[in-house]
GUGURO-345904 format. One record per residue (C-alpha): residue in three letters; x, y, z; residue number from 1. Coordinates in steps of 0.001 Angstrom, whole numbers. Each point is the difference from the previous one (the first is absolute). Last residue first. Example, Ala and Ser with C-alpha at 12.3 -4.5 7.8 and 13.67 -1.06 7.14 Angstrom:
% residues 2
<pt type="SER" X="13670" Y="-1060" Z="7140" seq="2"/>
<pt type="ALA" X="-1370" Y="-3440" Z="660" seq="1"/>
This chain:
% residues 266
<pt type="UNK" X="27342" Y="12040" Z="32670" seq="266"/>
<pt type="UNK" X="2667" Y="-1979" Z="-1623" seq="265"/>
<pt type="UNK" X="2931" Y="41" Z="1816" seq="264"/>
<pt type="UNK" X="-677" Y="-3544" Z="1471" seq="263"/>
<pt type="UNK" X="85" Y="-1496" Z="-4094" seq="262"/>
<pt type="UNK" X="3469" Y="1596" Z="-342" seq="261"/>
<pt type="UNK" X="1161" Y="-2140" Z="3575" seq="260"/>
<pt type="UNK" X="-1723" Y="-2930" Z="-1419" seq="259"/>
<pt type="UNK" X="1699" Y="-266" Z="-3177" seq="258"/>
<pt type="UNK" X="-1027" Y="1374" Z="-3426" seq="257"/>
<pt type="UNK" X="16" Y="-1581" Z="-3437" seq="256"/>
<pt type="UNK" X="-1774" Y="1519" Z="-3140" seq="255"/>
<pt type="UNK" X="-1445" Y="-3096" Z="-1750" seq="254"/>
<pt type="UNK" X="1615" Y="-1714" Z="-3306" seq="253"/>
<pt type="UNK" X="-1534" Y="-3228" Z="272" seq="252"/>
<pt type="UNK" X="2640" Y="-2208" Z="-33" seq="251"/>
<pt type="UNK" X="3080" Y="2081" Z="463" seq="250"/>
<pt type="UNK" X="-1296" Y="2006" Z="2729" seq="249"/>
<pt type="UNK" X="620" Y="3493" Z="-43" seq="248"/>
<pt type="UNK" X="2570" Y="2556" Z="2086" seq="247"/>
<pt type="UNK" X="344" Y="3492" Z="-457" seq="246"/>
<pt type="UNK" X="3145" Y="1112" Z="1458" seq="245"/>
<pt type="UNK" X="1947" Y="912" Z="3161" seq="244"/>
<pt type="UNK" X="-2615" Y="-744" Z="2578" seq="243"/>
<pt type="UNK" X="2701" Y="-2481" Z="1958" seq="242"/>
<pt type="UNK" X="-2957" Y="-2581" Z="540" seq="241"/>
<pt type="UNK" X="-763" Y="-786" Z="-3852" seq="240"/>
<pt type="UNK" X="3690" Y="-460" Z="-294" seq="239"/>
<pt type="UNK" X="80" Y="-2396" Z="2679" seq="238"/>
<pt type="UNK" X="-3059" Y="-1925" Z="-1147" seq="237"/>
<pt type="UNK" X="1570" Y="80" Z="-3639" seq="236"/>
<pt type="UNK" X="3403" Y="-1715" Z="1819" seq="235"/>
<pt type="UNK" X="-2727" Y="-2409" Z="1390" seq="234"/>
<pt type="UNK" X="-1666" Y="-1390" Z="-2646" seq="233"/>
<pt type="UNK" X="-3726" Y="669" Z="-212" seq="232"/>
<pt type="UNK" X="-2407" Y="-3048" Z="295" seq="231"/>
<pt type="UNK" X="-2598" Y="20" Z="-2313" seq="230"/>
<pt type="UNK" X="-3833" Y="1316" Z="1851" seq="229"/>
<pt type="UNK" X="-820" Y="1418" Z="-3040" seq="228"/>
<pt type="UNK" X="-1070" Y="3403" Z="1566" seq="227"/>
<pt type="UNK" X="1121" Y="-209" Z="3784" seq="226"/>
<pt type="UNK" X="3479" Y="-492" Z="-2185" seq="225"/>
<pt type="UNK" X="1610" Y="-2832" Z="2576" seq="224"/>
<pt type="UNK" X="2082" Y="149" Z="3083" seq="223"/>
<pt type="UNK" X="-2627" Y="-686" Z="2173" seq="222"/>
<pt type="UNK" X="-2109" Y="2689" Z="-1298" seq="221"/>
<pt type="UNK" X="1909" Y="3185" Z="-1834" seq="220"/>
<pt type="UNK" X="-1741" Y="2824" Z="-914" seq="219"/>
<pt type="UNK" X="-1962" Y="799" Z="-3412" seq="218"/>
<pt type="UNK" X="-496" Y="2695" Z="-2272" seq="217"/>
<pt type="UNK" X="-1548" Y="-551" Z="-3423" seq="216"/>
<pt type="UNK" X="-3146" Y="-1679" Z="1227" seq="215"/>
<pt type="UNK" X="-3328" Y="230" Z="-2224" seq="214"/>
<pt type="UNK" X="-1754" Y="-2730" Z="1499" seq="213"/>
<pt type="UNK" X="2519" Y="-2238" Z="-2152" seq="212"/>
<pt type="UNK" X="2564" Y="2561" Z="-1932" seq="211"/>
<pt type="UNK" X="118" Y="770" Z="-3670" seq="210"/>
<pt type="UNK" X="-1918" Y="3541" Z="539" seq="209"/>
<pt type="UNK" X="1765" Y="300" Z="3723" seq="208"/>
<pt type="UNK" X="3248" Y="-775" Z="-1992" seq="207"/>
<pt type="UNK" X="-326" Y="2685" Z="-2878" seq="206"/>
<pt type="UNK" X="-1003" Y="2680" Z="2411" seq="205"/>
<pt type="UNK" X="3160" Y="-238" Z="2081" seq="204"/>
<pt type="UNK" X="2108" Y="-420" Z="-3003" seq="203"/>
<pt type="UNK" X="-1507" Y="3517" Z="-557" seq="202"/>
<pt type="UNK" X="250" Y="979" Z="3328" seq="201"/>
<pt type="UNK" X="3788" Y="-781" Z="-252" seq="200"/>
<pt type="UNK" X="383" Y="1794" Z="-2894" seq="199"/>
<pt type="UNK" X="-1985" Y="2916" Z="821" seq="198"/>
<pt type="UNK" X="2800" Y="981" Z="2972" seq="197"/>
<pt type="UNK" X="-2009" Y="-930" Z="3549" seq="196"/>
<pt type="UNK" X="-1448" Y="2302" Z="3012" seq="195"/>
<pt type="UNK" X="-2276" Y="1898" Z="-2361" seq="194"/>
<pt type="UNK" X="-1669" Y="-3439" Z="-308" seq="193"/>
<pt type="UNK" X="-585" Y="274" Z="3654" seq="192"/>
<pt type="UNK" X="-1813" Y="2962" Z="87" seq="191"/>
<pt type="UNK" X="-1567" Y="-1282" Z="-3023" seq="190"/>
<pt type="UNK" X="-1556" Y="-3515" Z="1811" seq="189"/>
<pt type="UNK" X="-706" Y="2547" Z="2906" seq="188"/>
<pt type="UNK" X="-2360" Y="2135" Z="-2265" seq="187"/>
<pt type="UNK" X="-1458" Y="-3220" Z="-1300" seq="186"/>
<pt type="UNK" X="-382" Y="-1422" Z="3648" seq="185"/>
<pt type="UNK" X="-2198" Y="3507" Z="665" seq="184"/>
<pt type="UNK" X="-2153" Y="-660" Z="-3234" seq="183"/>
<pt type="UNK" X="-688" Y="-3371" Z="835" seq="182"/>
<pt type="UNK" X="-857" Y="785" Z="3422" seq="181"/>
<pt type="UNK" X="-3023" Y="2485" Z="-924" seq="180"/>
<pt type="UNK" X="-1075" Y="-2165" Z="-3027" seq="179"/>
<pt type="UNK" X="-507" Y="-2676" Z="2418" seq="178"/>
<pt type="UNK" X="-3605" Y="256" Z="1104" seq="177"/>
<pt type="UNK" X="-1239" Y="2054" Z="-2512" seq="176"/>
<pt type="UNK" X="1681" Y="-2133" Z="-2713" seq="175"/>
<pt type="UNK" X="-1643" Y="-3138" Z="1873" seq="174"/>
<pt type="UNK" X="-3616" Y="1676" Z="304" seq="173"/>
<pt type="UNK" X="35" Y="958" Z="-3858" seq="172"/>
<pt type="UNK" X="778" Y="-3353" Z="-547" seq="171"/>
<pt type="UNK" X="-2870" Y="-1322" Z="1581" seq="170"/>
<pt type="UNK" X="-2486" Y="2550" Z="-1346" seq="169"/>
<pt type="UNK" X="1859" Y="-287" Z="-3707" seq="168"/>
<pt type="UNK" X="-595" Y="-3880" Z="608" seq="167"/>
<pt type="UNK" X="-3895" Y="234" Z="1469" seq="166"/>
<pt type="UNK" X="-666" Y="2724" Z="-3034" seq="165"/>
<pt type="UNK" X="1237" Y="-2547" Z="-2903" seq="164"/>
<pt type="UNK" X="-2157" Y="-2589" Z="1619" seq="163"/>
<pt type="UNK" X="-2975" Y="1671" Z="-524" seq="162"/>
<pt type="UNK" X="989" Y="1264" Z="-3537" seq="161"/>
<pt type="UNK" X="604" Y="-3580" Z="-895" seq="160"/>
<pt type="UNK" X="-3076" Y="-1218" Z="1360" seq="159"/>
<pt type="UNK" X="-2146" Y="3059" Z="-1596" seq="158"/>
<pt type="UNK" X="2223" Y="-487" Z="-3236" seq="157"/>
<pt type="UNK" X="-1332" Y="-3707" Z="142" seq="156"/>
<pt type="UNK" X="-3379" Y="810" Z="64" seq="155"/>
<pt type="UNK" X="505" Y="2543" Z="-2852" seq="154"/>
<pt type="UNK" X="1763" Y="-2348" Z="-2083" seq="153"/>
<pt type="UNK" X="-2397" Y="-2427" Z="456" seq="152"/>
<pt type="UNK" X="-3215" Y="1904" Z="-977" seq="151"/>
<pt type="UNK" X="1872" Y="1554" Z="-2654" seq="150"/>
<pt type="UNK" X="761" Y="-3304" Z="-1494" seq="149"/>
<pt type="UNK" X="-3455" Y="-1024" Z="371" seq="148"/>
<pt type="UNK" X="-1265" Y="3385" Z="-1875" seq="147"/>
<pt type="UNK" X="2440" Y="-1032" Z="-3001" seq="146"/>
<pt type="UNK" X="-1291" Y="-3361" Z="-344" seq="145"/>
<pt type="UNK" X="-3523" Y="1173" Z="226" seq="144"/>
<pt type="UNK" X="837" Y="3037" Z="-2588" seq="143"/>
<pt type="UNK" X="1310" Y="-2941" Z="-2556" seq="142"/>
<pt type="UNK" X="-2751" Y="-2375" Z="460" seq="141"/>
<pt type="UNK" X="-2104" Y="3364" Z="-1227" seq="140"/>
<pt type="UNK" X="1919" Y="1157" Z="-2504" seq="139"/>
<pt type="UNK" X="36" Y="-3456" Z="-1607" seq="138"/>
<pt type="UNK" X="-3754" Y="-323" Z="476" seq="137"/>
<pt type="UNK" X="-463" Y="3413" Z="-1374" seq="136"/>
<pt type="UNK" X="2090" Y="-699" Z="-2909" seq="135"/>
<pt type="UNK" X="-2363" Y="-2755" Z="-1174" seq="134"/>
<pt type="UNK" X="-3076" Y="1738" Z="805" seq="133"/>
<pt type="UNK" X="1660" Y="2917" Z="-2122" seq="132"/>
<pt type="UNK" X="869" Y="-2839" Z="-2805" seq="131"/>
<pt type="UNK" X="-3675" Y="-922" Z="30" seq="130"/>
<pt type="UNK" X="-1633" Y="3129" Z="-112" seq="129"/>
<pt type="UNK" X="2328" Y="932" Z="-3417" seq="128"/>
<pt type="UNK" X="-1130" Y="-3327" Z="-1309" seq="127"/>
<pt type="UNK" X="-3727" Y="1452" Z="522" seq="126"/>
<pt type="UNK" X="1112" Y="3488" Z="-1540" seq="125"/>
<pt type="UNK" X="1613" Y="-2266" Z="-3136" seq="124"/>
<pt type="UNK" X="-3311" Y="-1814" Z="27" seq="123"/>
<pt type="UNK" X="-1969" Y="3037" Z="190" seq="122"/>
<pt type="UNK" X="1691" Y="1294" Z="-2973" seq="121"/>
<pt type="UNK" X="35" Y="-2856" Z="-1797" seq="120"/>
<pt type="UNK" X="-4031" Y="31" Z="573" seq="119"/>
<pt type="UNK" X="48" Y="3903" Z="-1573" seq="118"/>
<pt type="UNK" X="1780" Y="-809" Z="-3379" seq="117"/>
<pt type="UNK" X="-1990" Y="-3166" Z="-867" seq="116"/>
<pt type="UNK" X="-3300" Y="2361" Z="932" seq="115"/>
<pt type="UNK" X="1104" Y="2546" Z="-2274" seq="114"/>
<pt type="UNK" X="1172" Y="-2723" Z="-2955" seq="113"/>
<pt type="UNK" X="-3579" Y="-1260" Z="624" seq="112"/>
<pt type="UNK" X="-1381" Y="2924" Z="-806" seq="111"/>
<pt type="UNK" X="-2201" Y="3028" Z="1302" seq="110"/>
<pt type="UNK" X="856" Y="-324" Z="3653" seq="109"/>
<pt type="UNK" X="-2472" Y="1515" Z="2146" seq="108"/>
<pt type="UNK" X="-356" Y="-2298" Z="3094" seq="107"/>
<pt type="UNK" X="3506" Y="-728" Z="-483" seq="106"/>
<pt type="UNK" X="857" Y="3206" Z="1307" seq="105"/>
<pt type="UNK" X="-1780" Y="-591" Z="3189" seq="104"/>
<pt type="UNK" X="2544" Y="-3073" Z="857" seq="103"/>
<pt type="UNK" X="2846" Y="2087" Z="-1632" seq="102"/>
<pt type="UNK" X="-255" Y="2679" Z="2799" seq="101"/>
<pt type="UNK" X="-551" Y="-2853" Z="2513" seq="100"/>
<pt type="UNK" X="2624" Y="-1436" Z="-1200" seq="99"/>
<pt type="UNK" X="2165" Y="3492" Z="514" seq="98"/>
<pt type="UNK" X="-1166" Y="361" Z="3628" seq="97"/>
<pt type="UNK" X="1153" Y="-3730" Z="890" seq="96"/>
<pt type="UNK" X="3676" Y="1253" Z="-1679" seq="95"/>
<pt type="UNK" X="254" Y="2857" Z="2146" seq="94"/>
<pt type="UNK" X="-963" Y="-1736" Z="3076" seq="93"/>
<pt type="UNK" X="2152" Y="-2350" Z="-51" seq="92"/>
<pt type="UNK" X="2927" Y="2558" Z="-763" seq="91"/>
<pt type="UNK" X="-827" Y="1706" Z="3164" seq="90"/>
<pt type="UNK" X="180" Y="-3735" Z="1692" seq="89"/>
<pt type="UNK" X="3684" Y="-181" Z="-1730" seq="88"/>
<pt type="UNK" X="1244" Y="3342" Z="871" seq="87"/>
<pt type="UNK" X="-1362" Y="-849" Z="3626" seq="86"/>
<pt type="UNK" X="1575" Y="-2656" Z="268" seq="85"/>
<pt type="UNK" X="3890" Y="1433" Z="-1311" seq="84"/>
<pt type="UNK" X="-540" Y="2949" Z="2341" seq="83"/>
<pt type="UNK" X="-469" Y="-3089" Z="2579" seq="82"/>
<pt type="UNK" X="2730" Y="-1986" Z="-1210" seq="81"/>
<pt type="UNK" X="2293" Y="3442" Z="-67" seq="80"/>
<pt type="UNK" X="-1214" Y="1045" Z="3657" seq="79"/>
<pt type="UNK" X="1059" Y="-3641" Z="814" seq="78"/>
<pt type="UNK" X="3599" Y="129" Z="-1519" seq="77"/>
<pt type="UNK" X="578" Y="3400" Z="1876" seq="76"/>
<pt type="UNK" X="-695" Y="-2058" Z="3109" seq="75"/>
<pt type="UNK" X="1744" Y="-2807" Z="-244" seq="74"/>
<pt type="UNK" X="3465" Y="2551" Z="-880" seq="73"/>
<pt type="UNK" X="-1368" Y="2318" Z="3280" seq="72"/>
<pt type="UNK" X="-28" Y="-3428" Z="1457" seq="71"/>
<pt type="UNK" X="3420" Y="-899" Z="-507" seq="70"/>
<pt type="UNK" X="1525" Y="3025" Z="760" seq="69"/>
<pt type="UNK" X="-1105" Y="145" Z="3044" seq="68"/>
<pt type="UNK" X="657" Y="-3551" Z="719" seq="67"/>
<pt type="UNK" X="3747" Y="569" Z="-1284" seq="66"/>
<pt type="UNK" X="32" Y="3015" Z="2494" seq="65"/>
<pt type="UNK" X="-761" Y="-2309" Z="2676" seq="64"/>
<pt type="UNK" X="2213" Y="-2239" Z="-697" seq="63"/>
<pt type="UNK" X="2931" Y="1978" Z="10" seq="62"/>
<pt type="UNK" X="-936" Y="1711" Z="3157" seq="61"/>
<pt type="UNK" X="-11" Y="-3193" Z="1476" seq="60"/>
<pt type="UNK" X="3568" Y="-1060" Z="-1171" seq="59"/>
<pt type="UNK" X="1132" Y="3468" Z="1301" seq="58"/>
<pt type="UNK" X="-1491" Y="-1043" Z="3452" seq="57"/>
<pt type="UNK" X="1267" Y="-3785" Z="63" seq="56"/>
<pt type="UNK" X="3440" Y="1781" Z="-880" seq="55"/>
<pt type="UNK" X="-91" Y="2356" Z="3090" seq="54"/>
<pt type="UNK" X="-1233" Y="-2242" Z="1844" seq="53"/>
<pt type="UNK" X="2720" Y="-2726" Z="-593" seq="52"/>
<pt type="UNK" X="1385" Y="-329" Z="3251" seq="51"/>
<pt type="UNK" X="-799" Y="3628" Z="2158" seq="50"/>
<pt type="UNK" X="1486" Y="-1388" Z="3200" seq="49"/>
<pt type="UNK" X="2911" Y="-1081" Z="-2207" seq="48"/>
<pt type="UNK" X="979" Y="4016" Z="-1166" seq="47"/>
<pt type="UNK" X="-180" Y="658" Z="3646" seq="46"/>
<pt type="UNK" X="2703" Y="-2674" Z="738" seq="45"/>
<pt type="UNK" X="2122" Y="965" Z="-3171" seq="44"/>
<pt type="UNK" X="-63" Y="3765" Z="1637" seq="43"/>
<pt type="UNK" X="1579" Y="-2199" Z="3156" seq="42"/>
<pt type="UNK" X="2745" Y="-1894" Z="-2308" seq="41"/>
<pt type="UNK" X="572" Y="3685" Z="-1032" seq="40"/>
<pt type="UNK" X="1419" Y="1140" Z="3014" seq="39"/>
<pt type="UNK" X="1477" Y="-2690" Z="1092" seq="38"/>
<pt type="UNK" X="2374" Y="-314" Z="-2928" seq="37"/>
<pt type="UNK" X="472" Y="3782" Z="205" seq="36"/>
<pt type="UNK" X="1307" Y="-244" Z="3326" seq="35"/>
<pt type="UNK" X="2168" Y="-3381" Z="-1183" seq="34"/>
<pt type="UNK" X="1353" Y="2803" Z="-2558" seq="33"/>
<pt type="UNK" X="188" Y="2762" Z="2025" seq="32"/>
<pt type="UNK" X="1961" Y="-2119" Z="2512" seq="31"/>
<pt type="UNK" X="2270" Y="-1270" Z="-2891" seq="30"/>
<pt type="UNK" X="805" Y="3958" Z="-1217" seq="29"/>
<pt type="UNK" X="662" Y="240" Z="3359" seq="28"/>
<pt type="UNK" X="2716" Y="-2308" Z="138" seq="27"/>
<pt type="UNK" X="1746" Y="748" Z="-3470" seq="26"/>
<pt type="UNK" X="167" Y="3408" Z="1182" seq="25"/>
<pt type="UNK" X="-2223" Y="2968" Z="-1003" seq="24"/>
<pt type="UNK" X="2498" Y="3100" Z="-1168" seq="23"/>
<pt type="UNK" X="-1308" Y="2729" Z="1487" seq="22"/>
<pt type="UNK" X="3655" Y="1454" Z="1330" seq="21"/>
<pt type="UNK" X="1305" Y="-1048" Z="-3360" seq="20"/>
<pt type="UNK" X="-2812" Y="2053" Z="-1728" seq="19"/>
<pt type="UNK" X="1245" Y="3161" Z="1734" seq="18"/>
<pt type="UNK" X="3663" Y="-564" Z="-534" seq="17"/>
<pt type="UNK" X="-932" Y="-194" Z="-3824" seq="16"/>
<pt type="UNK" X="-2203" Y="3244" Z="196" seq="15"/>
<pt type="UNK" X="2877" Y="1759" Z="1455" seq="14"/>
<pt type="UNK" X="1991" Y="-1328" Z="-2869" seq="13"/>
<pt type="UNK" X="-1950" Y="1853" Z="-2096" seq="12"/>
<pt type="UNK" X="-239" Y="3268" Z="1737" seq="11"/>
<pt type="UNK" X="3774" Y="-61" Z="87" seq="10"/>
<pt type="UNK" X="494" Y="-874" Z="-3784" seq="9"/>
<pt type="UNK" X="-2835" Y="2704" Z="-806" seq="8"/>
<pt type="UNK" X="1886" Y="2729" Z="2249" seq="7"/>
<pt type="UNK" X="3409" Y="-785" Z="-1430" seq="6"/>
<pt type="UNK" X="-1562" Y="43" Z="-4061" seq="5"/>
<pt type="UNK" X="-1897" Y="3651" Z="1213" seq="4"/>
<pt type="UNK" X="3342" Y="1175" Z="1603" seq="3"/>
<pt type="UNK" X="2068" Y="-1462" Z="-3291" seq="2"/>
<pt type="UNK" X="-2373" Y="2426" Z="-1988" seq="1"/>
């Protein structure tokens, strides 16, 4: 048992000395992070040469659906006004066939009360005519209306739909053109990441989110943050130059690196 315990407290702290011997300095840890700066300012390049394509395409697609839909809506609304017609033109016809019924009845009434009876019915039957001319009329300014807005939204889907294929075509063109070197400076952009504790590329991350052109890492200019542009006092120029810790300006919060960090960089 105290074997097994020896063994375990050896193998442990062989793991110990083996991390110490891996342990990334303060300096490199700055060189992967300046490399990882670079890295992903040039996947933010690719990402600019497609602009807003991406959006103007989803935005398209968007549009086009809603035209879809739209018309299918237009056009169930017509095949209603036109079931709706020709319920109304069948009814028409109904009605004329029952005056005429009652017109040759009359012919052989037997009373007045008969012939009373049979005229209200053809006036009822002839109101009945009237209301379906009525409702035809509706129906029928109603189908116009609906046809026109079909007409338009089916011109305008044949624009949209046009234009829709020129953007996916262009954009299709950029990815293919890029997608290639993206995906090789996103390997790199990990590489590095590997290079740095999570904490530090999570501050990382936070800054180039917050950060003008998306600048978290920055080397000195003239004395000054090359982010701000603020002048840098000089014991924190000294410090930034010794390598021994992480360094960020106090106005705008950028990773600082000098020169000699920044030559490293490859």
């Amino acid at each position: 048992m105290a074997t097994e315990k020896k063994s375990a407290i050896e193998k442990k702290n062989s793991h110990l000395h083996h991390d110490d011997q891996h342990e990334v300095s303060v300096e490199q840890k700055l060189v992967a992070l300046y490399t990882l700066q670079q890295i992903d300012s040039q996947i933010d390049k690719i990402r600019i040469i497609r602009g807003e394509l991406p959006l103007e395409v989803q935005d398209l697609e968007d549009e086009v659906v809603g035209l879809e839909t739209r018309i299918e809506k237009f056009e169930n609304e017509a095949v209603e006004f036109n079931n709706s017609l020709n319920e109304k033109k069948s009814a028409i016809k109904d009605c004329k066939n029952l005056i005429a019924k009652y017109e040759e009845q009359h012919k052989n009434v037997r009373n007045n009360r008969e012939y009373d009876s049979l005229s209200k019915e053809i006036e009822f039957q002839n109101l009945e005519i009237q209301l379906c001319e009525k409702r035809i009329r509706e129906y029928t300014g109603s189908l116009e209306e609906v046809e026109a807005q079909i007409a338009t939204s089916k011109a305008r889907l044949t624009e949209r739909s046009s234009d829709l294929d020129i953007k996916r075509a262009e954009l299709q063109s950029i990815i293919e053109e890029t997608e290639k070197d993206e995906q090789e400076l996103m390997t790199k952009s990990k590489k590095s990441q590997e290079m740095i504790e999570d904490r530090l590329v999570l501050a990382y991350s936070r800054i180039r989110k917050n950060a003008r052109n998306g600048l978290a890492v920055v080397q000195i200019e003239r004395d000054a943050c090359g982010g701000c542009f603020n002048k840098i006092p000089p014991q924190h120029q000294l410090d930034i130059r010794v390598h021994k810790k992480v360094i960020v300006c106090d106005y705008c919060g950028r990773i600082l690196v000098d020169q000699e960090i920044a030559e490293r960089y490859s």
